[in-house]
DOFI-968386 format. One record per residue (C-alpha): residue in one letter; x, y, z. Coordinates in nm, 2 decimals, padded with zeros to 4 digits, m for minus. Example, Ala and Ser with C-alpha at 12.3 -4.5 7.8 and 13.67 -1.06 7.14 Angstrom:
! residues 2
{type=A X=01.23 Y=m00.45 Z=00.78}
{type=S X=01.37 Y=m00.11 Z=00.71}
//
This chain:
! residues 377
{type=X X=00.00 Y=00.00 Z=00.00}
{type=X X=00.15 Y=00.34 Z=m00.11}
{type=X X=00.05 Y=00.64 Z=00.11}
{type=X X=00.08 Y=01.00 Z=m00.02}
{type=X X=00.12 Y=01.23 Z=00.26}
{type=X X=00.05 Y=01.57 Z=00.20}
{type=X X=00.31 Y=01.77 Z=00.40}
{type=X X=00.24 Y=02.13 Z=00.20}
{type=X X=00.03 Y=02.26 Z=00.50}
{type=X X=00.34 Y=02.24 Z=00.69}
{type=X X=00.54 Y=02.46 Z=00.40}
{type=X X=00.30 Y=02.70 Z=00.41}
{type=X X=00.15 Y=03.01 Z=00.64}
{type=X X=m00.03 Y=02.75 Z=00.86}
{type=X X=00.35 Y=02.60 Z=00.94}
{type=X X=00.33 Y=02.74 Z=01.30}
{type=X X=m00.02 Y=02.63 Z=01.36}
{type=X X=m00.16 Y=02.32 Z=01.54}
{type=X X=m00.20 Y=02.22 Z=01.12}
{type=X X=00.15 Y=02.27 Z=01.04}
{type=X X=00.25 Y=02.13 Z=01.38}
{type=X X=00.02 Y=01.79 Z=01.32}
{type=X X=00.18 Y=01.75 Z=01.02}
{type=X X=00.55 Y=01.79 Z=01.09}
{type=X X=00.47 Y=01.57 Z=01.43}
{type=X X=00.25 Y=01.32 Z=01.23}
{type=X X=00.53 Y=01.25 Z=00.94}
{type=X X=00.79 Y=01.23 Z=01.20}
{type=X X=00.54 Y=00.94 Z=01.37}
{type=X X=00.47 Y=00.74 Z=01.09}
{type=X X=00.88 Y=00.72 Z=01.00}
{type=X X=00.92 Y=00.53 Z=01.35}
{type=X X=00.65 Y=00.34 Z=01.27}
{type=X X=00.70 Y=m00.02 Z=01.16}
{type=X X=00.46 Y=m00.13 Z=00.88}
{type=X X=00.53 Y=m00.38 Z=00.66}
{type=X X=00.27 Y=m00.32 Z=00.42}
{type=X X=00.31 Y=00.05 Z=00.38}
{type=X X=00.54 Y=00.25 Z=00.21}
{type=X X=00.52 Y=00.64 Z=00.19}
{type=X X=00.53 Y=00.90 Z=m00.08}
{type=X X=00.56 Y=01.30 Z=00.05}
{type=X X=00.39 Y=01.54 Z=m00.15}
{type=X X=00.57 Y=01.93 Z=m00.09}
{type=X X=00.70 Y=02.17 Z=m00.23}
{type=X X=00.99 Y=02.21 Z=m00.15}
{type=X X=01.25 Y=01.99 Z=00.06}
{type=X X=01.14 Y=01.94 Z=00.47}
{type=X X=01.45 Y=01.77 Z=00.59}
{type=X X=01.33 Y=01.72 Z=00.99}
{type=X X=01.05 Y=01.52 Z=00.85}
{type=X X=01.22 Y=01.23 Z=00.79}
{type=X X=01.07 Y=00.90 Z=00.60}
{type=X X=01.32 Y=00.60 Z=00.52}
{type=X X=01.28 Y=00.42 Z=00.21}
{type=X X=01.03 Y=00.70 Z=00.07}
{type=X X=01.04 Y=00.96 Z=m00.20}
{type=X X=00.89 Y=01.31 Z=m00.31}
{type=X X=00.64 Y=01.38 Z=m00.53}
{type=X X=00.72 Y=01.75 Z=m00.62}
{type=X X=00.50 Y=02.01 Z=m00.67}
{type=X X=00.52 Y=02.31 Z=m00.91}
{type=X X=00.21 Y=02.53 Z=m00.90}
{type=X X=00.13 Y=02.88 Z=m00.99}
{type=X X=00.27 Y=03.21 Z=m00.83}
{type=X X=m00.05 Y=03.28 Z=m00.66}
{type=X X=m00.21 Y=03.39 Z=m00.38}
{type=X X=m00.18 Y=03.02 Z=m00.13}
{type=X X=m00.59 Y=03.03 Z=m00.15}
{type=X X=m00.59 Y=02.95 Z=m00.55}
{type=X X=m00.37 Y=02.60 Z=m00.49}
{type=X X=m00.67 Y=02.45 Z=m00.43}
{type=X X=m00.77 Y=02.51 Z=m00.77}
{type=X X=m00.49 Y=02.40 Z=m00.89}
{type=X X=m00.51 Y=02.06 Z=m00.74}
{type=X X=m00.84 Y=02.03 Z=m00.87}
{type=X X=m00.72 Y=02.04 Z=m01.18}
{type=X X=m00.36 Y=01.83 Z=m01.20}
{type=X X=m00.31 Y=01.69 Z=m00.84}
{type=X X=m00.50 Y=01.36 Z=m00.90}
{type=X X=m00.32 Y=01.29 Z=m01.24}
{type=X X=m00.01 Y=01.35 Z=m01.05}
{type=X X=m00.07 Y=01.11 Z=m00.78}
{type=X X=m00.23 Y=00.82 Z=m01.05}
{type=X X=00.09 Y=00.86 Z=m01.22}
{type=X X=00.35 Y=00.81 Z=m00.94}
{type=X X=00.15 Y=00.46 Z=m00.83}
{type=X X=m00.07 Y=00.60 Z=m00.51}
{type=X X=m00.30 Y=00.41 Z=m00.35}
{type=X X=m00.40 Y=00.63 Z=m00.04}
{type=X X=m00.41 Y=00.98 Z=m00.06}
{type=X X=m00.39 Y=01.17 Z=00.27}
{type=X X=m00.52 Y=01.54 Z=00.27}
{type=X X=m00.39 Y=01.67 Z=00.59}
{type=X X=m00.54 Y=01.99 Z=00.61}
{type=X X=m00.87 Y=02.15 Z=00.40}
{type=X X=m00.59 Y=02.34 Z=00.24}
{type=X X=m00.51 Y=01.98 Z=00.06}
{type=X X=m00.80 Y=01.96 Z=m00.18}
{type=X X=m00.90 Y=01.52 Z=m00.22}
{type=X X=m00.85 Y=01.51 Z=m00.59}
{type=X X=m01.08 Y=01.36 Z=m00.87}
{type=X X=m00.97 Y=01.03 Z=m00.88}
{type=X X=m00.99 Y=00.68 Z=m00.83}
{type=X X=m00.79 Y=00.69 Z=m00.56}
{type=X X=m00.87 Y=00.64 Z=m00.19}
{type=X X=m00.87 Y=00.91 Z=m00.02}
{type=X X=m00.83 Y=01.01 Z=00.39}
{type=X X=m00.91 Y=01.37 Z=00.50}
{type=X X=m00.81 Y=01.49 Z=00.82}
{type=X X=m01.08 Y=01.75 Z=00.94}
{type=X X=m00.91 Y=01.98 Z=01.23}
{type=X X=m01.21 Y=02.16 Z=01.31}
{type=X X=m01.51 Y=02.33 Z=01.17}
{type=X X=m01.43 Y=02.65 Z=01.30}
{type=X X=m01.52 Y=02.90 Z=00.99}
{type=X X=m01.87 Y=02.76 Z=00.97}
{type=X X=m01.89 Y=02.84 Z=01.37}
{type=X X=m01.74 Y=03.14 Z=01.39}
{type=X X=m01.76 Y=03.31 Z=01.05}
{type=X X=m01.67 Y=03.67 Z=01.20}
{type=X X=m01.32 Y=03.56 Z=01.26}
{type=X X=m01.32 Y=03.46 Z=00.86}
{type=X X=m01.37 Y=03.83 Z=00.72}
{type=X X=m01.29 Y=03.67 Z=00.38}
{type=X X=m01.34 Y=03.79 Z=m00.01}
{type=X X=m01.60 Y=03.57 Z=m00.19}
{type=X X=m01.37 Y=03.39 Z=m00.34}
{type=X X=m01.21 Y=03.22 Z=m00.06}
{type=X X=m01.54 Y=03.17 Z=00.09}
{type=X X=m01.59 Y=02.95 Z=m00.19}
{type=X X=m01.31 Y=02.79 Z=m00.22}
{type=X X=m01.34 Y=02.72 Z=00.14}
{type=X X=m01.65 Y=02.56 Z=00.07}
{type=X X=m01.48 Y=02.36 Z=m00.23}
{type=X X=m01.22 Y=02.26 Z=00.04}
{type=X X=m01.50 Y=02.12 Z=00.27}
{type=X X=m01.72 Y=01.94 Z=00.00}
{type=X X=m01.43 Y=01.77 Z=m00.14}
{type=X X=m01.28 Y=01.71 Z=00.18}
{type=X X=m01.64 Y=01.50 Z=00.24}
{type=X X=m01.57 Y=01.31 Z=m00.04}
{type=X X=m01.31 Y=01.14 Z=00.13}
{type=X X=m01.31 Y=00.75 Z=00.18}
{type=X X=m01.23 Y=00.83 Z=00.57}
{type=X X=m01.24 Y=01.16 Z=00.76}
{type=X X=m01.00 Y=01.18 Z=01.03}
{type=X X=m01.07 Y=01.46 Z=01.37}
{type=X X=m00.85 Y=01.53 Z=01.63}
{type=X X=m01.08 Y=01.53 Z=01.93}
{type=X X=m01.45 Y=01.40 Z=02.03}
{type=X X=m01.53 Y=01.73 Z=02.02}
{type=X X=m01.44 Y=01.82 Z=01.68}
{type=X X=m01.60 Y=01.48 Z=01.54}
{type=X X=m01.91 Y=01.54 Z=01.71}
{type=X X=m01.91 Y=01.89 Z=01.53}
{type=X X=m01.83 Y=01.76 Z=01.21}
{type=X X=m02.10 Y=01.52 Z=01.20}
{type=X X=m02.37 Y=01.78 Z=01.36}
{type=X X=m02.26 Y=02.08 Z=01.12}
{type=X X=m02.15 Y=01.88 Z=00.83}
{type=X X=m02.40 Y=01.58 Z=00.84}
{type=X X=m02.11 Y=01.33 Z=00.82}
{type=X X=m02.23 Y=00.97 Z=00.91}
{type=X X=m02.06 Y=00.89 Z=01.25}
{type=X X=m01.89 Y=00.58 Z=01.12}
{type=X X=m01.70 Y=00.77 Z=00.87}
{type=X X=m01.53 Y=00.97 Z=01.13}
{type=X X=m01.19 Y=00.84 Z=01.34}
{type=X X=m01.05 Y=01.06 Z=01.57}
{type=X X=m00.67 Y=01.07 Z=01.69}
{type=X X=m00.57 Y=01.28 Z=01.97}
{type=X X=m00.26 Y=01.53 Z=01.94}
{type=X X=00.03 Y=01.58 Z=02.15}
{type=X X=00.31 Y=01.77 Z=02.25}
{type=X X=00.67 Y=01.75 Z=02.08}
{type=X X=00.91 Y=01.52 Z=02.31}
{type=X X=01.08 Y=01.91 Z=02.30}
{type=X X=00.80 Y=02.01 Z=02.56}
{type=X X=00.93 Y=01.93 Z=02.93}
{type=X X=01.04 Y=02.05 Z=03.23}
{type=X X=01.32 Y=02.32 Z=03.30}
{type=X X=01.57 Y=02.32 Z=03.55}
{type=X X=01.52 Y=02.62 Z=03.74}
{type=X X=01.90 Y=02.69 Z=03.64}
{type=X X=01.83 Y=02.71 Z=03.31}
{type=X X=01.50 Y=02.90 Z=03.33}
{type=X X=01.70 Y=03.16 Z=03.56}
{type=X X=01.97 Y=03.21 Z=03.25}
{type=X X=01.66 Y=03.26 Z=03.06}
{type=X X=01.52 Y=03.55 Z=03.20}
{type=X X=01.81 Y=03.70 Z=03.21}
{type=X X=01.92 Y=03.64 Z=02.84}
{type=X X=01.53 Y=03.77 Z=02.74}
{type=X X=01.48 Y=04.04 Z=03.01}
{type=X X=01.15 Y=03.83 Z=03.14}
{type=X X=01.02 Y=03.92 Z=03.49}
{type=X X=01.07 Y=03.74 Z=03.78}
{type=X X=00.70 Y=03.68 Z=03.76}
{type=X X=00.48 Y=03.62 Z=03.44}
{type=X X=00.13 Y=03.52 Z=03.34}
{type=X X=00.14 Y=03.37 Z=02.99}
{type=X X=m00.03 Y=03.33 Z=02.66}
{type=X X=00.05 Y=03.22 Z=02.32}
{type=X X=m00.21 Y=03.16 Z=02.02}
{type=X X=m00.38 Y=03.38 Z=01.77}
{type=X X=m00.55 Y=03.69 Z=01.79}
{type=X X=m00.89 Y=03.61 Z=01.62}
{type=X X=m01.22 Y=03.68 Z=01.77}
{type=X X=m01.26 Y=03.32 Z=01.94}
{type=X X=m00.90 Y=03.34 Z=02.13}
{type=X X=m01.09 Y=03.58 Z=02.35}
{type=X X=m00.75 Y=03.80 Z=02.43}
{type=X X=m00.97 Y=04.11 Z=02.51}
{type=X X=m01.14 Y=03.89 Z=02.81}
{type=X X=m00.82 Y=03.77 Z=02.93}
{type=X X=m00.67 Y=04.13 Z=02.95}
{type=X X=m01.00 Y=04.26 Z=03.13}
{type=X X=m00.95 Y=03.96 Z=03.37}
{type=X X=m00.59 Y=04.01 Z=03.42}
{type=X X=m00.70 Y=04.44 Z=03.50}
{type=X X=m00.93 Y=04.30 Z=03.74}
{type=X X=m00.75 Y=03.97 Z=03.91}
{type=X X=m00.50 Y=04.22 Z=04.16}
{type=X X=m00.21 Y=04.10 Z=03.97}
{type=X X=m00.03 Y=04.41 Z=03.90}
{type=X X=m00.05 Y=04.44 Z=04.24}
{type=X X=00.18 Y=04.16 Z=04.29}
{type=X X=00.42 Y=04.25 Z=04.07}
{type=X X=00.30 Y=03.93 Z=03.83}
{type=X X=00.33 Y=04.08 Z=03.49}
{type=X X=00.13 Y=03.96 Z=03.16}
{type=X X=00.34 Y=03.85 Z=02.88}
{type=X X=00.16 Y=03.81 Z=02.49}
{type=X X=00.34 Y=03.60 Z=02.27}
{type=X X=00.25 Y=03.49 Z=01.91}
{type=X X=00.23 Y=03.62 Z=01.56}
{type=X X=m00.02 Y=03.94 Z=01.56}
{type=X X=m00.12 Y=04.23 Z=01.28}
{type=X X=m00.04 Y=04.59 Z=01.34}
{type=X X=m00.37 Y=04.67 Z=01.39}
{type=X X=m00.43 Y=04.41 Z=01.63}
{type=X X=m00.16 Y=04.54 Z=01.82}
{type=X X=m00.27 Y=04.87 Z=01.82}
{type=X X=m00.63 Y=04.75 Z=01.94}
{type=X X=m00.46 Y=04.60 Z=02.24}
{type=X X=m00.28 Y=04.85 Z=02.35}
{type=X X=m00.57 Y=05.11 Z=02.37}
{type=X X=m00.77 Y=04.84 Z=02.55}
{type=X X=m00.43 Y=04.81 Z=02.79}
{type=X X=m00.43 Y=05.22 Z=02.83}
{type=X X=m00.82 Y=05.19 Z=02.89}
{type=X X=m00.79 Y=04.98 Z=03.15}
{type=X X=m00.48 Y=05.10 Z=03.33}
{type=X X=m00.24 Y=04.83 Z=03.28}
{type=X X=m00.06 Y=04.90 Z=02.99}
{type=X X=00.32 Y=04.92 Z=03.15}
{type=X X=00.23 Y=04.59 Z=03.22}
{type=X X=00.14 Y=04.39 Z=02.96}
{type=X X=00.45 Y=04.24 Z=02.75}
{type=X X=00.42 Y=04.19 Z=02.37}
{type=X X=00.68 Y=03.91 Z=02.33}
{type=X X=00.59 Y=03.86 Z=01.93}
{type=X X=00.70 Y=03.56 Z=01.76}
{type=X X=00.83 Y=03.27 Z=01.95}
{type=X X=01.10 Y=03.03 Z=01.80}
{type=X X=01.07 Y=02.64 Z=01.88}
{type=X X=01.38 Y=02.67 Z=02.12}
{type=X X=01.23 Y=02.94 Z=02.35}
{type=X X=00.88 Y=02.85 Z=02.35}
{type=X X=00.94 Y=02.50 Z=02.61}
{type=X X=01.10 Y=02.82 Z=02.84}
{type=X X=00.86 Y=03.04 Z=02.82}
{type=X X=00.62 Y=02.77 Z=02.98}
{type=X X=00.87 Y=02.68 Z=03.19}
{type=X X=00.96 Y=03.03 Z=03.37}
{type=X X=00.53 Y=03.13 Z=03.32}
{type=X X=00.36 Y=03.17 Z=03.68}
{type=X X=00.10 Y=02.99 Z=03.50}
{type=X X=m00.02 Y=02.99 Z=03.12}
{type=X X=m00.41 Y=03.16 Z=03.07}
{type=X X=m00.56 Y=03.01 Z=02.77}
{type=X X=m00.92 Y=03.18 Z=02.73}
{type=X X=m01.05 Y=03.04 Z=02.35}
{type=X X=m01.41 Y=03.01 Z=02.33}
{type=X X=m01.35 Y=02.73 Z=02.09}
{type=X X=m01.03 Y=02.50 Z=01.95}
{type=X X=m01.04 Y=02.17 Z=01.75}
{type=X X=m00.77 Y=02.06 Z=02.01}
{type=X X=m00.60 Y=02.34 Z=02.14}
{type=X X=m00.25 Y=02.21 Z=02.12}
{type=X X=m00.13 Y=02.46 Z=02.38}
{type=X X=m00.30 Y=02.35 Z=02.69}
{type=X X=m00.09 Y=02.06 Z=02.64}
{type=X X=00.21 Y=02.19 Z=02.54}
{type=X X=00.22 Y=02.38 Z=02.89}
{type=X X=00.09 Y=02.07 Z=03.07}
{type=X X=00.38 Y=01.89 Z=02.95}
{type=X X=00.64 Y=02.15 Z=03.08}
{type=X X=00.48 Y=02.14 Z=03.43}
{type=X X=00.30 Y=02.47 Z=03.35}
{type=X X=m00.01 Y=02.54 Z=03.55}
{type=X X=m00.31 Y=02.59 Z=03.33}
{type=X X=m00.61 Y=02.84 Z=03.31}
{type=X X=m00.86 Y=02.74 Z=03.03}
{type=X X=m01.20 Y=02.78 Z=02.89}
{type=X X=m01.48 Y=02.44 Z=02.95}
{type=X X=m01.57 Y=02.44 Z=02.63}
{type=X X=m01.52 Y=02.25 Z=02.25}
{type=X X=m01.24 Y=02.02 Z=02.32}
{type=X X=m01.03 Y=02.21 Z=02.59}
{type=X X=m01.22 Y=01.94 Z=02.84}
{type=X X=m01.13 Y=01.62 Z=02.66}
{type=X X=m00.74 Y=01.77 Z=02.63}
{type=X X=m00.74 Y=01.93 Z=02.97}
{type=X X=m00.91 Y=01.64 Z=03.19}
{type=X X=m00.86 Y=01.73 Z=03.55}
{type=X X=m00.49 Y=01.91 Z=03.48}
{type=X X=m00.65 Y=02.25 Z=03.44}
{type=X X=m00.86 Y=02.53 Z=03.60}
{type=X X=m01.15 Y=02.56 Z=03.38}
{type=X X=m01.33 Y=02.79 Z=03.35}
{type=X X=m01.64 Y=03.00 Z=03.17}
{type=X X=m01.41 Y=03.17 Z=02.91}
{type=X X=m01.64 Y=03.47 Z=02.80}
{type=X X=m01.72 Y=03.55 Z=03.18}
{type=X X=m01.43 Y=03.80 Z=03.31}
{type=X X=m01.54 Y=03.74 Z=03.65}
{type=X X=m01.43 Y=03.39 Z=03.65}
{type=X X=m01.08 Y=03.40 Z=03.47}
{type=X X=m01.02 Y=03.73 Z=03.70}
{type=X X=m01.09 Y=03.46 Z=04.03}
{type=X X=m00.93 Y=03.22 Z=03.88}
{type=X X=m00.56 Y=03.42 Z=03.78}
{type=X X=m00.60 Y=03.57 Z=04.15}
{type=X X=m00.63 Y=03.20 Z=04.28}
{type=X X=m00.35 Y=03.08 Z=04.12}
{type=X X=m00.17 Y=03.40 Z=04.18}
{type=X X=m00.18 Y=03.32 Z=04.57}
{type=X X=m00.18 Y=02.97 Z=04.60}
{type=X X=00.11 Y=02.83 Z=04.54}
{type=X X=00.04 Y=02.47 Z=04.60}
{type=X X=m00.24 Y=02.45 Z=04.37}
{type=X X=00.00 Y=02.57 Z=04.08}
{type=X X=00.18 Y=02.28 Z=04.22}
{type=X X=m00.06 Y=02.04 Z=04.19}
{type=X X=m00.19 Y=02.12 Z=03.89}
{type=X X=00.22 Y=02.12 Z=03.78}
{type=X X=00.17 Y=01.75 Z=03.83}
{type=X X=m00.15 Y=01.65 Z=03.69}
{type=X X=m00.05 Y=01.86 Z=03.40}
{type=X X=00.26 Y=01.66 Z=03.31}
{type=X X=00.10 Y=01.33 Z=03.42}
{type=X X=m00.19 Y=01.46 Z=03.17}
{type=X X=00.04 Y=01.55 Z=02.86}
{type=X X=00.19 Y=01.20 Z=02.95}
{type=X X=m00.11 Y=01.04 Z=02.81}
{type=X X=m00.14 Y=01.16 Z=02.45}
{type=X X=00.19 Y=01.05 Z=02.20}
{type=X X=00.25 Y=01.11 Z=01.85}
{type=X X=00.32 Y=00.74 Z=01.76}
{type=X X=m00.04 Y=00.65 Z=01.89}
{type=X X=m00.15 Y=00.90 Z=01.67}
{type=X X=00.06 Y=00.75 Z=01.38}
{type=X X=m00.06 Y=00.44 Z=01.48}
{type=X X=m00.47 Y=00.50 Z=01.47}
{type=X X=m00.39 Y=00.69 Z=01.14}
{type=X X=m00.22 Y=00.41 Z=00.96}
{type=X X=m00.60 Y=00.22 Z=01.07}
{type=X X=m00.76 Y=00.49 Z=00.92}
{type=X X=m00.56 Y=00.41 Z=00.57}
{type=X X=m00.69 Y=00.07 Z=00.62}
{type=X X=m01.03 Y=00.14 Z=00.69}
{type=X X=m01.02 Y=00.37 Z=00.39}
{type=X X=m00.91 Y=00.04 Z=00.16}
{type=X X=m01.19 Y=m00.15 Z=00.28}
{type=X X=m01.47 Y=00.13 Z=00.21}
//
């Protein structure tokens, strides 16, 4: 059986995502993985040397100069021919930005979440790439399996998109072998080397209407923790404007000297930025998986998050959850955690116990089922 993975998402402006992040973590799974009926094919565009697969080779891809939208068009058009030609038997379409081609091949589509069909005010889109978002989701249907990566998000893709149940596998995420512990030596060098606080609240995500980064700032105004001299620190990819809104709403409520706007955060630093947090605030009012929550877990982090979509399923009993959209309760929440010590401990060990319990090689695993449950359909 020859499987076509389809690492593009992972070359592309998602490559910092939980999408370009399940695909780097997923190819570097199924290489460990010992199948002696499966051999891989990886479709980019270009070479991805830390995604490694032995006894494999690359199907190239040359498409347009265009905006990223219109690739879809373009496989449409040429992808399936492509694939026919090089002997595929499986297709994998890892993300809706891989569009399941017209062909006789078998196809698996992995469904992350539903989230512009839920929230279409964080998807301000032309009409253009509203419909080629919808191509993207009626071809991704089309699929031989569909593949989610929580409960959650398969119970919303068979509710919103009237997918039969049985079509629908789901395999957990999990955080890079990368996420762990830091000495407290090494976190101390940190701060000094990045000129962090001694004592930080943290976030990192996106900025869309659903992260809910305006509640989390109102919480952290009211939750005393200027006060204590706990600082909040921002990090992740945001738009000028964004940035500008923030900072009014940090003037307007009086704790603008105290808010840090890390930016960007490389794979290195990010483990230490968990690490050396007070505790990590996570306030989305909805995530396929919501990879972070994890990722902190994992590095002992204490966690603040939202009882909604999947953040429960990911979370278990690791986490303070709470009502995200209600300031009241992330503001007595941060103040909790702000005070009591042990109970950051505690949840320092749940957390990692927690993160403990997903792994990328059972996710590789209960994928390479869903390519054989694809061949039987």
């Amino acid at each position: 059986m020859r499987i076509c993975l389809d690492v593009r998402p992972a070359q592309t402006s998602a490559r910092n995502t939980g999408i370009g992040i399940y695909v780097k973590e997923l190819g570097r799974a199924l290489a460990r993985i010992p199948t002696l009926d499966v051999r891989y094919l990886v479709l980019r565009n270009y070479p991805l040397p830390d995604i490694p697969f032995p006894e494999s080779r690359a199907i190239w891809v040359s498409r347009p100069s265009r905006p990223e939208r219109w690739h879809s068009v373009w496989d449409l058009l040429f992808l399936g021919h492509k694939l026919v030609r090089a002997g595929v038997d499986i297709y994998h379409a890892t993300a809706f930005s891989s569009v399941a081609p017209r062909t006789r091949l078998r196809v698996v589509s992995t469904v992350h979440d539903v989230i512009p069909l839920i929230y279409p005010q964080d998807y301000a889109v032309s009409w253009d790439a509203k419909l080629l978002y919808n191509i993207r989701v009626r071809k991704s249907l089309e699929g031989n399996r569909l593949i989610a990566v929580s409960d959650a998000a398969k119970r919303d893709i068979v509710k919103v998109l009237g997918v039969g149940p049985g079509r629908v596998s789901v395999t957990h995420l999990a955080a890079g072998v990368n996420f762990k512990a830091i000495g407290s030596r090494e976190i101390e060098v940190f701060r000094c080397e990045r000129g962090l606080p001694a004592r930080y609240i943290f976030y990192i995500g996106g900025y869309s209407f659903r992260k809910n980064v305006s509640s989390l700032l109102r919480a952290y105004a009211h939750s005393g923790a200027a006060r204590r001299s706990v600082r909040l620190l921002l990090a992740g990819k945001m738009s000028d404007e964004t940035l500008a809104i923030l900072r009014v709403l940090s003037f307007e409520l009086g704790i603008s000297q105290e808010v840090i706007y890390f930016g960007n955060v490389n794979d290195a630093d990010l483990p230490r930025l968990y690490s050396a947090a007070e505790f990590f605030v996570y306030p989305s009012t909805y995530e396929g998986f919501g990879l972070p929550v994890l990722e902190a877990m994992a590095c002992g982090t204490a966690v603040i998050a939202g009882y909604v979509s999947s953040i429960p399923e990911v979370a278990g009993n690791a986490a303070l959850l709470v009502n995200p959209e209600s300031t009241e309760e992330l503001s007595a929440a941060m103040k909790r955690l702000i005070e009591e010590g042990s109970m950051r401990e505690d949840l320092s060990r749940r957390g990692r116990a927690r993160a403990a319990e997903f792994s990328w090689d059972r996710c590789a695993r209960e994928t390479v089922e869903s390519y054989h449950l694809a061949v039987l359909a």
